[in-house]
ROGUSE-89858 format. One record per atom (N, C-alpha, C): x, y, z; atom name; residue in three letters. Coordinates in steps of 0.001 Angstrom, whole numbers. Each point is the difference from the previous one (the first is absolute). Layout:
# ROGUSE-89858
<r x="X" y="Y" z="Z" atom="CA" res="ALA"/>
...
//
This chain:
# ROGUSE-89858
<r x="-62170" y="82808" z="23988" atom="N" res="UNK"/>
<r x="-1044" y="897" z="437" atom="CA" res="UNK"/>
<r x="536" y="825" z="1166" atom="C" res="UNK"/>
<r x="-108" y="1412" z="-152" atom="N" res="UNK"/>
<r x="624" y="855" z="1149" atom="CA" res="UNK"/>
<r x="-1409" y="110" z="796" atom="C" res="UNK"/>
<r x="-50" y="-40" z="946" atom="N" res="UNK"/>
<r x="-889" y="327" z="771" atom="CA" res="UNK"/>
<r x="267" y="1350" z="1677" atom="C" res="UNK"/>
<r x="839" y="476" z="-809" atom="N" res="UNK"/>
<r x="593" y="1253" z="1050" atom="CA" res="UNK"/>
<r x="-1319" y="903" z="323" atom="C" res="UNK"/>
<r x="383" y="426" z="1433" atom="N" res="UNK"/>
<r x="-1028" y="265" z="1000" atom="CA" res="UNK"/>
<r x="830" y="1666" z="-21" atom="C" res="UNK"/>
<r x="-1099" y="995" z="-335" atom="N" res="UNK"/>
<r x="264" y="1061" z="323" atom="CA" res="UNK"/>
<r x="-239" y="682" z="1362" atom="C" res="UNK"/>
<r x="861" y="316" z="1386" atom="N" res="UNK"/>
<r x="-813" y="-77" z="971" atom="CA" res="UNK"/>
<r x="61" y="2208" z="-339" atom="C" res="UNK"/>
<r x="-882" y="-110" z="481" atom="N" res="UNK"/>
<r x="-233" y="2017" z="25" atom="CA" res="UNK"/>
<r x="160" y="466" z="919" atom="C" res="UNK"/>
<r x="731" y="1007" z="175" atom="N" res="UNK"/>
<r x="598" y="981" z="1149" atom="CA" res="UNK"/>
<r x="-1131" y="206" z="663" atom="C" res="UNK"/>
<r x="-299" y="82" z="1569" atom="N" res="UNK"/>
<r x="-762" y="329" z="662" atom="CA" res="UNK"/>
<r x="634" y="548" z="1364" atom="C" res="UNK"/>
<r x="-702" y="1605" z="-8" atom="N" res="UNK"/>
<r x="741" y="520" z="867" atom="CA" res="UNK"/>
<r x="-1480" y="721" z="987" atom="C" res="UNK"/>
<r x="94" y="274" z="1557" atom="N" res="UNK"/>
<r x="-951" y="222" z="508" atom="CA" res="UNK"/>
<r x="-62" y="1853" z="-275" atom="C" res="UNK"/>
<r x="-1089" y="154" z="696" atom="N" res="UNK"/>
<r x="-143" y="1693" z="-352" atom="CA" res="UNK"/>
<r x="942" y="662" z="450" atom="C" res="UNK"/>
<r x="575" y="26" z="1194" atom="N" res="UNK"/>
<r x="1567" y="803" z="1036" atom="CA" res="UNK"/>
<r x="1098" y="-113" z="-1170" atom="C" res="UNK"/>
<r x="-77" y="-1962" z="-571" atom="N" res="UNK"/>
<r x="1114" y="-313" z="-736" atom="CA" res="UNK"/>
<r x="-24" y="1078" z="-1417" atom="C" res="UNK"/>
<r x="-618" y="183" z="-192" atom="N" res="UNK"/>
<r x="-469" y="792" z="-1655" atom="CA" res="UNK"/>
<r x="224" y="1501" z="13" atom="C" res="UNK"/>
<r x="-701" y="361" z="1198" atom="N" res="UNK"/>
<r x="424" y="1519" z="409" atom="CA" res="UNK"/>
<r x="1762" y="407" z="3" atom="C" res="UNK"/>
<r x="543" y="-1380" z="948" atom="N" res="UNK"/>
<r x="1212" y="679" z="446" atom="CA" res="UNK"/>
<r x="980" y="-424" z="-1593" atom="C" res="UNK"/>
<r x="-108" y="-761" z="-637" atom="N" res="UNK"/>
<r x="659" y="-515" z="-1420" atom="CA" res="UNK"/>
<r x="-875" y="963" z="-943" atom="C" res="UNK"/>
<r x="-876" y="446" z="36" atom="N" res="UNK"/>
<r x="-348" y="1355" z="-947" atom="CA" res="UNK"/>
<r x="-413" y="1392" z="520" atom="C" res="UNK"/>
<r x="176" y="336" z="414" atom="N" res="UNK"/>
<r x="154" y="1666" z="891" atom="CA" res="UNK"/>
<r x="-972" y="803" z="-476" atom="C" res="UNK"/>
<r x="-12" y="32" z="-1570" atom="N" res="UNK"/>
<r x="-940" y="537" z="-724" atom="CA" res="UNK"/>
<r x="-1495" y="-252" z="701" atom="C" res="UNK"/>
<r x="-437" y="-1065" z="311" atom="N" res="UNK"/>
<r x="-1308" y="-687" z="770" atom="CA" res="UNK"/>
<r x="-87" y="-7" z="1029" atom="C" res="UNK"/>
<r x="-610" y="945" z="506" atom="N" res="UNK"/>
<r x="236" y="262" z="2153" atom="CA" res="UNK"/>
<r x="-1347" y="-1601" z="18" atom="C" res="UNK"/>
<r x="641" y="-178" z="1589" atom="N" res="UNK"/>
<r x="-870" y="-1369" z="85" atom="CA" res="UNK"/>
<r x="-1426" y="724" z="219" atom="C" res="UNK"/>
<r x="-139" y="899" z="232" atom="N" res="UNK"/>
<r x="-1623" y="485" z="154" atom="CA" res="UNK"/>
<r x="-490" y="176" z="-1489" atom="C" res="UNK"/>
<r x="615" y="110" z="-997" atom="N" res="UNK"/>
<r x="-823" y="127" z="-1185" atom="CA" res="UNK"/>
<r x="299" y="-1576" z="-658" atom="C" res="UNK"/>
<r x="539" y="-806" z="422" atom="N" res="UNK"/>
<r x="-342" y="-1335" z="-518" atom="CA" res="UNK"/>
<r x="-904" y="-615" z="787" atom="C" res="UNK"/>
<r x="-313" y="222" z="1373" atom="N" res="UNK"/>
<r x="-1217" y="-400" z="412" atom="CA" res="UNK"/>
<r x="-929" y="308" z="-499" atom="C" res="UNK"/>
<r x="-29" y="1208" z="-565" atom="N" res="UNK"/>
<r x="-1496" y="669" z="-333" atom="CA" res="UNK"/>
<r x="-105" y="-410" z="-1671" atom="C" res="UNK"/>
<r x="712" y="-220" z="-363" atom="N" res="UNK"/>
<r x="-198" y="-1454" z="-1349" atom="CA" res="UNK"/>
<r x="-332" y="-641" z="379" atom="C" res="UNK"/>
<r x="407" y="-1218" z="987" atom="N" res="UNK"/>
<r x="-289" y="-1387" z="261" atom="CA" res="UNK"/>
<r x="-1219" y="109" z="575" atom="C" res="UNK"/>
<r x="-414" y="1370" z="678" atom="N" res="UNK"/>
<r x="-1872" y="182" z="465" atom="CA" res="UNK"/>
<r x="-542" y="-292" z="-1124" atom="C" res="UNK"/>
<r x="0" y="723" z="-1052" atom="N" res="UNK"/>
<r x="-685" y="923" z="-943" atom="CA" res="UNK"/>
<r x="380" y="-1445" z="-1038" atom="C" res="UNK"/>
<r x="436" y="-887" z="-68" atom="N" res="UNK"/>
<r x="750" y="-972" z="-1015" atom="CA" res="UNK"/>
<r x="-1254" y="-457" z="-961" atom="C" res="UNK"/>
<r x="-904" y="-60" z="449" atom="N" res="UNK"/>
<r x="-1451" y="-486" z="-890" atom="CA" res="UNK"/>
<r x="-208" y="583" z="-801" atom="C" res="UNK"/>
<r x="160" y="1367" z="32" atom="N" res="UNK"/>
<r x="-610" y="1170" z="-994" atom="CA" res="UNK"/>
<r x="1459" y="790" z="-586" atom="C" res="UNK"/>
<r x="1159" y="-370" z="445" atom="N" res="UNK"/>
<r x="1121" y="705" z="-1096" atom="CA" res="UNK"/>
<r x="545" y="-1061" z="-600" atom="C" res="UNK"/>
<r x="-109" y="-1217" z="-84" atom="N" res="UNK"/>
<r x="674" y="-1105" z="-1663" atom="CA" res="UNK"/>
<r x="758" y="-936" z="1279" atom="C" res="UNK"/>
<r x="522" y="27" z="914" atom="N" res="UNK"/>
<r x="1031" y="-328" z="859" atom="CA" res="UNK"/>
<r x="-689" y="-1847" z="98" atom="C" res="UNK"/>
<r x="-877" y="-27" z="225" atom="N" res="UNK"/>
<r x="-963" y="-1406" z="340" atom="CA" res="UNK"/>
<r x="370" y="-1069" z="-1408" atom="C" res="UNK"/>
<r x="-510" y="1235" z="-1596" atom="N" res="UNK"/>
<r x="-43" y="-756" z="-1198" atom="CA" res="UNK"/>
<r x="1350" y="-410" z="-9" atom="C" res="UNK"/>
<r x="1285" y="685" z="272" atom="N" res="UNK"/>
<r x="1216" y="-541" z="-458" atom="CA" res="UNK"/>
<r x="791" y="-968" z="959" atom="C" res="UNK"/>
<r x="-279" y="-163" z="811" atom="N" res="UNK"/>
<r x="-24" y="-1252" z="1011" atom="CA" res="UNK"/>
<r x="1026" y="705" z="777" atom="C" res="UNK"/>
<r x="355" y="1066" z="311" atom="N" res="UNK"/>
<r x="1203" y="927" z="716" atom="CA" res="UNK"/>
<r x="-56" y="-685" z="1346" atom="C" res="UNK"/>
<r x="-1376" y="71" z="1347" atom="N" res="UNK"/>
<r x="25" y="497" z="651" atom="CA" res="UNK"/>
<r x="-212" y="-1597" z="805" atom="C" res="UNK"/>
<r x="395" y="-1000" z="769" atom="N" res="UNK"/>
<r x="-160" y="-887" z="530" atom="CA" res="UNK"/>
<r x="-331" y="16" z="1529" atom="C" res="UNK"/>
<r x="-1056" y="-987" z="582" atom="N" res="UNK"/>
<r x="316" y="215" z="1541" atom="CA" res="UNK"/>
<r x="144" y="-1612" z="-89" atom="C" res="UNK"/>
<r x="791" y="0" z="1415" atom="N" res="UNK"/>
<r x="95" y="-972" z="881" atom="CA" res="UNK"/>
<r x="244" y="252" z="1166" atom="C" res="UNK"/>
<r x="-1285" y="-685" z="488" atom="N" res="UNK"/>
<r x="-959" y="227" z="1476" atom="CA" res="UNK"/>
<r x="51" y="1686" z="-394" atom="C" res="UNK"/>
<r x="777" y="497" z="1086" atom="N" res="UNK"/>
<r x="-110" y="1613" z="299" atom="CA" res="UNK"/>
<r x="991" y="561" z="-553" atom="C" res="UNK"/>
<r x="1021" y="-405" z="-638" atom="N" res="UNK"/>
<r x="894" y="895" z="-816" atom="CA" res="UNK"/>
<r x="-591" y="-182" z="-1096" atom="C" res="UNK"/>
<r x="301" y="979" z="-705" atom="N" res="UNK"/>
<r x="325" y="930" z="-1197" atom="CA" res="UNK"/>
<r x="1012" y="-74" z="-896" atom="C" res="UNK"/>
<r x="223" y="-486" z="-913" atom="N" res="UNK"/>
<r x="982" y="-351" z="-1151" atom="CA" res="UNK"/>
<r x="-324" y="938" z="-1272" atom="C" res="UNK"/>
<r x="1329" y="113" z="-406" atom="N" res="UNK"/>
<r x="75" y="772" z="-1597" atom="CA" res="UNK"/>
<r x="877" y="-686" z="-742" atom="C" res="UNK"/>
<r x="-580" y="-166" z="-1012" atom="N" res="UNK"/>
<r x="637" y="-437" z="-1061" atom="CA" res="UNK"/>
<r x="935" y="1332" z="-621" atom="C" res="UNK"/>
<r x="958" y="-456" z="234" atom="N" res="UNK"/>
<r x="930" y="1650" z="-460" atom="CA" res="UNK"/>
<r x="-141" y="-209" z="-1402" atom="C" res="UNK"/>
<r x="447" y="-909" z="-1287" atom="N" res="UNK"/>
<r x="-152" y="148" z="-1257" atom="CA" res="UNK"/>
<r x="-1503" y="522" z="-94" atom="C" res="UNK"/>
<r x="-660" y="-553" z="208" atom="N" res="UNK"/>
<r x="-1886" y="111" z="-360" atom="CA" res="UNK"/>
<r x="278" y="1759" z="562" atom="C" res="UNK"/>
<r x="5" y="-177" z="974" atom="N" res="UNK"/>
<r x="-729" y="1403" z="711" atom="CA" res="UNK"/>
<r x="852" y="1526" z="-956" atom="C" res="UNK"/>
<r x="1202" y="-192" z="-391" atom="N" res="UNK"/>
<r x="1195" y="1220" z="-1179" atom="CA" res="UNK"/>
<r x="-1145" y="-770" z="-1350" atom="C" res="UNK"/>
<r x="-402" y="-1287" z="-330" atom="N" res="UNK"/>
<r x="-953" y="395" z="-1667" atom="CA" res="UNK"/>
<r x="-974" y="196" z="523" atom="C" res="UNK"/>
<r x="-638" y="50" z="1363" atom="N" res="UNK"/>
<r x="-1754" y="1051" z="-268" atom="CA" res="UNK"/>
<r x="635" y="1241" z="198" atom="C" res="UNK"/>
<r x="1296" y="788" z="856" atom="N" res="UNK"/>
<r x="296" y="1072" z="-139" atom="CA" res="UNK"/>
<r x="226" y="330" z="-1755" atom="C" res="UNK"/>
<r x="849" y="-257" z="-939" atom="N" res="UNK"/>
<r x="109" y="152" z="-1419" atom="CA" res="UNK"/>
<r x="-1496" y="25" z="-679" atom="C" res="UNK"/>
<r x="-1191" y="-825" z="1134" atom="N" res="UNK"/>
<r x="-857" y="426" z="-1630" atom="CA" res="UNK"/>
<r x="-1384" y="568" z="776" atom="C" res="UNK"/>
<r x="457" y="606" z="1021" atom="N" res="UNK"/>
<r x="-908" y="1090" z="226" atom="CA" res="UNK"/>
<r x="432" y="1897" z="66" atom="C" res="UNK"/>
<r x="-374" y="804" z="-231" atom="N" res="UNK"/>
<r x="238" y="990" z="-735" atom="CA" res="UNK"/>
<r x="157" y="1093" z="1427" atom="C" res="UNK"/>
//
């Protein structure tokens, strides 16, 4: 029985901005505001602990692919 543990990239908002350029950190905040009402919540992207802010980098590139 394999029981391998997938752990998922988690990078903070500064971390995400400066590893994707494309995403100024002011418009990933204003996702992670807005996360209830654009899909970000349903696909489990967006994590806190205590007061940081986590992204799931795989999750957060497939809600980018399947929103238009």
């Amino acid at each position: 029985m394999n029981s391998a543990i997938i752990i998922p990239h988690y990078l903070t908002v500064k971390q995400f901005a400066k590893k994707h350029p494309a995403f100024s950190e002011g418009s990933i905040r204003d996702l992670v505001f807005h996360r209830p009402f654009n899909g970000l919540d349903d696909m489990g992207v967006i994590h806190r602990v205590g007061a940081k802010v986590l992204i799931d980098e795989v999750k957060f590139f497939q809600w980018v692919s399947t929103n238009p």
